[in-house]
C-alpha positions in Angstrom: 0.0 0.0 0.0 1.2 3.7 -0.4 2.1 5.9 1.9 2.7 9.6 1.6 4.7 9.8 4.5 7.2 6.8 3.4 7.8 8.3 0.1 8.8 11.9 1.7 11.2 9.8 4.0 13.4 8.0 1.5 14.1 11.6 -0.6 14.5 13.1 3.3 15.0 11.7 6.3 15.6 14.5 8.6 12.4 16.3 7.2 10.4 13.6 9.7 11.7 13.6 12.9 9.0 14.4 15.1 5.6 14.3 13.3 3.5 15.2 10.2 0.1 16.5 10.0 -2.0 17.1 7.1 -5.8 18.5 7.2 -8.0 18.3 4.6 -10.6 20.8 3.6 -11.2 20.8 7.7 -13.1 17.0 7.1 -10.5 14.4 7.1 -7.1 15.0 9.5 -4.4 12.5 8.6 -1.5 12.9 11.8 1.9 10.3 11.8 4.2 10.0 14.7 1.7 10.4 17.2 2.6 8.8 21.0 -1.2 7.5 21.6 -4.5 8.8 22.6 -5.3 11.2 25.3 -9.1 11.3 25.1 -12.0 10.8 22.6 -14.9 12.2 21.8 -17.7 13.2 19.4 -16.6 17.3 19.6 -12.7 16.7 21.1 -10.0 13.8 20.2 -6.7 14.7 21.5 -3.3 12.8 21.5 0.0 13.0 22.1 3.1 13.9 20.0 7.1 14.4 20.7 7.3 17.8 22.4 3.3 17.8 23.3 0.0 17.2 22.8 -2.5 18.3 19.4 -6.2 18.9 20.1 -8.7 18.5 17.9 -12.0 20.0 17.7 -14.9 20.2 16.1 -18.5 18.1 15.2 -19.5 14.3 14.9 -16.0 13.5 15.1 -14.9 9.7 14.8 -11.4 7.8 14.2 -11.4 6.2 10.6 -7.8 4.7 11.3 -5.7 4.3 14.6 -2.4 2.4 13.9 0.6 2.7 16.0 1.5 5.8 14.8 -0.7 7.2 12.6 -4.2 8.6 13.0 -7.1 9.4 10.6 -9.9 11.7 11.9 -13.5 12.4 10.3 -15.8 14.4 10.9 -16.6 18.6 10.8 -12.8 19.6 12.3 -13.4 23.1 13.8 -9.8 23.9 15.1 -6.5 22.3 15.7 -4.0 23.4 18.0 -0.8 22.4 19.6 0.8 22.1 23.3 
């Protein structure tokens, strides 16, 4: 299977060292190199990342994918912030 984040890696590896995030038209959020899940909810998922925590908010919010370090998010995403 692709992966977007695998084919960034192998043309530069220091471009990855923490975490990526990528949100799409504030309806899908794709996040790799999270740490694992702080809470979840229909309006709030947070979870954790090198150096902090991201928070996620917004409407009918649901996981589409949880793997060990990625995480896919639907729903309506209101805001997205860092800690």
């Amino acid at each position: 299977m692709f992966n977007f984040f695998d084919e960034i890696k192998s043309k530069n590896q220091n471009m990855l060292d923490t975490f990526q995030i990528i949100n799409m038209s504030n309806k899908i959020l794709y996040a790799e190199g999270h740490k694992g899940l702080v809470s979840l909810s229909k309006e709030l998922i947070s979870f954790k990342v090198k150096g902090g925590r991201i928070v996620v908010e917004g409407e009918e919010m649901f996981l589409l994918e949880l793997t060990e370090n990625t995480i896919k998010i639907s729903g309506k995403i209101k805001k997205v912030e860092s800690f």
